[in-house]
N, C-alpha and C positions, 0 to 999 in steps of 0.2 A: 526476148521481145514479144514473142507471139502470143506468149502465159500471160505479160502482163497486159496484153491487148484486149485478151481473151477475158481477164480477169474482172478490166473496169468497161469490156466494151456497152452494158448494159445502161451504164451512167450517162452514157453517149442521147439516150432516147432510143425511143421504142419499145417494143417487148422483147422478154427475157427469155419468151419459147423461140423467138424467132433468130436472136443471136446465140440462141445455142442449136437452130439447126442449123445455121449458115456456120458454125462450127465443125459440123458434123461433115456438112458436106463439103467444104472448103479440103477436109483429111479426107478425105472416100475417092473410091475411082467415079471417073465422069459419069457413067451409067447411071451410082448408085446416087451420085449429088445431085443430077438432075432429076429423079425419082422425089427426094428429100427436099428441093426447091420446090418443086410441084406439090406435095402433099402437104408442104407448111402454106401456099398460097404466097409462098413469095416472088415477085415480080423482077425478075433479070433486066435490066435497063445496060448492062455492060454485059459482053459475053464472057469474062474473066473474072465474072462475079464482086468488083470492084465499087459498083452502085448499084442498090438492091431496094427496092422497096415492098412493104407489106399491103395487104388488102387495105387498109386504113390510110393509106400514104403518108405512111412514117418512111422517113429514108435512112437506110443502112448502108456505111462507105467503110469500104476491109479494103487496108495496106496490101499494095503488091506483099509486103514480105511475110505475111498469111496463109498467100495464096500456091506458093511457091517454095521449093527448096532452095537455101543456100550456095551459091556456085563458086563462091569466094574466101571457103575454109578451107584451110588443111588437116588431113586425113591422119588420125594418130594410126603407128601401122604397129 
């Protein structure tokens, strides 16, 4: 679900630099996402990065399950 999220999220509106660094940073440790938030000038309106907006106020909204690991697989051992 997240590939195909990821795939058509451009279709959604906005720009296509700006959901591939909320890509980027969505996968990075907090430091390096907030680093990555900042340098693309994108605007955190949720602290879990759920509503997001650009300089232009275009709005960008990522699924908890994006944002997050899985808690409800089972583990092939």
């Amino acid at each position: 679900m997240r590939d195909e999220f990821w795939d058509t999220a451009p279709h959604y509106g906005g720009q296509k630099e700006i959901w591939d660094a909320l890509r980027v940073a969505s996968e990075s440790e907090v430091s390096h996402a907030q680093a990555i938030v900042e340098s693309a000038g994108i605007i955190v309106s949720n602290a879990d990065l759920t509503l997001c907006y650009d300089e232009r106020g275009a709005k960008y909204e990522l699924p908890k399950y994006v944002l997050s690991e899985p808690t409800n697989l089972i583990r092939d051992s």
